[in-house]
C-alpha positions in Angstrom: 70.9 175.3 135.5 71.6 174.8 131.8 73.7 172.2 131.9 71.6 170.0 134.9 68.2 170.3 131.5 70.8 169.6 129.0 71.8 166.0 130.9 68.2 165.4 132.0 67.6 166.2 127.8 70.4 163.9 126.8 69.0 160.8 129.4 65.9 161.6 128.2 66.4 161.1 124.6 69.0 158.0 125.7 66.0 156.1 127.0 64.1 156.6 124.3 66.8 155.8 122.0 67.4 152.4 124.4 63.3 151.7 124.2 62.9 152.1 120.6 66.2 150.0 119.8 64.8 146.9 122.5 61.3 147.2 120.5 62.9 146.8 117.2 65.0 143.9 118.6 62.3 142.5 120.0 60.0 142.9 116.4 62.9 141.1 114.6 63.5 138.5 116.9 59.7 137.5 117.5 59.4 137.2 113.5 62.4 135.2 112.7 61.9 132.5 115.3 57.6 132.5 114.6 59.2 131.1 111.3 58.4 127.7 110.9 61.9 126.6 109.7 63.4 128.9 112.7 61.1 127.3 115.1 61.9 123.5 114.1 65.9 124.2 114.4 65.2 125.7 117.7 63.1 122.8 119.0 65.6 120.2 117.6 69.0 122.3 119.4 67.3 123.1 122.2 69.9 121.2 124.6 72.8 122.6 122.1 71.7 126.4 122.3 70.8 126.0 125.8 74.8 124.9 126.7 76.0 127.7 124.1 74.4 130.1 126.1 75.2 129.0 129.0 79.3 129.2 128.2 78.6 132.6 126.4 77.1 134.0 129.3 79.6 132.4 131.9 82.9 134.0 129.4 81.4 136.9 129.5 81.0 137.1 133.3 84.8 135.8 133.6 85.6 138.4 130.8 84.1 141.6 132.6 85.3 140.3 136.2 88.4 140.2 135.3 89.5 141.8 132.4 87.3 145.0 132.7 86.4 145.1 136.4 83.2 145.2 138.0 83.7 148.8 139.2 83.6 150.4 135.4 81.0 150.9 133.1 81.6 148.3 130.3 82.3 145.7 133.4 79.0 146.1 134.7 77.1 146.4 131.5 78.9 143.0 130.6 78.0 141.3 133.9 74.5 142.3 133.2 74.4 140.7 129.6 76.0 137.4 131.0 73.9 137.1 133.5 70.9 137.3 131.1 72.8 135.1 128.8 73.7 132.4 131.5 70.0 132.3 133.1 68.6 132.1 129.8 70.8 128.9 128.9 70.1 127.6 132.3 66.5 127.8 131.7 66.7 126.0 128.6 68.9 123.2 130.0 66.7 122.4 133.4 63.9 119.9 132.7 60.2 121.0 133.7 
């Protein structure tokens, strides 16, 4: 019984750990790019960063299929950030 509340304790404290990390990420990012500089070299790459993050996120989905597999950990966790990656650059690339 111990050891089932010390690994609900240790996911505990791991989500909290992941939701305080994701806010501060999400604090830094929001003021660098509400920077006017930031926000006019964004606007004028758009196209560019769209297509870098487009390949980043495709490598990485080559990378964890096969290199790491998509049966372990890192694998999956890598599939998951290219995915983001790739649908992020995809989004920027596709005309509204």
């Amino acid at each position: 019984m111990l050891e089932r509340l010390a690994e609900t304790g240790r996911i505990l404290v791991y989500a909290a750990a992941l939701v305080v990390a994701i806010g501060a990420v999400s604090h830094l990012l929001g003021w660098l790019f509400l920077r006017e500089r930031t926000v006019r070299f964004v606007w004028a790459a758009w196209n560019v960063l769209g297509a870098g993050l487009l390949v980043a996120g495709t490598v990485a989905l080559g990378y964890a299929w096969l290199a790491l597999g998509l049966q372990s950990g890192w694998g999956s966790t890598l599939t998951g950030v290219g995915l983001l990656l790739a649908s992020a650059g995809i989004w920027m690339l596709v005309p509204i």
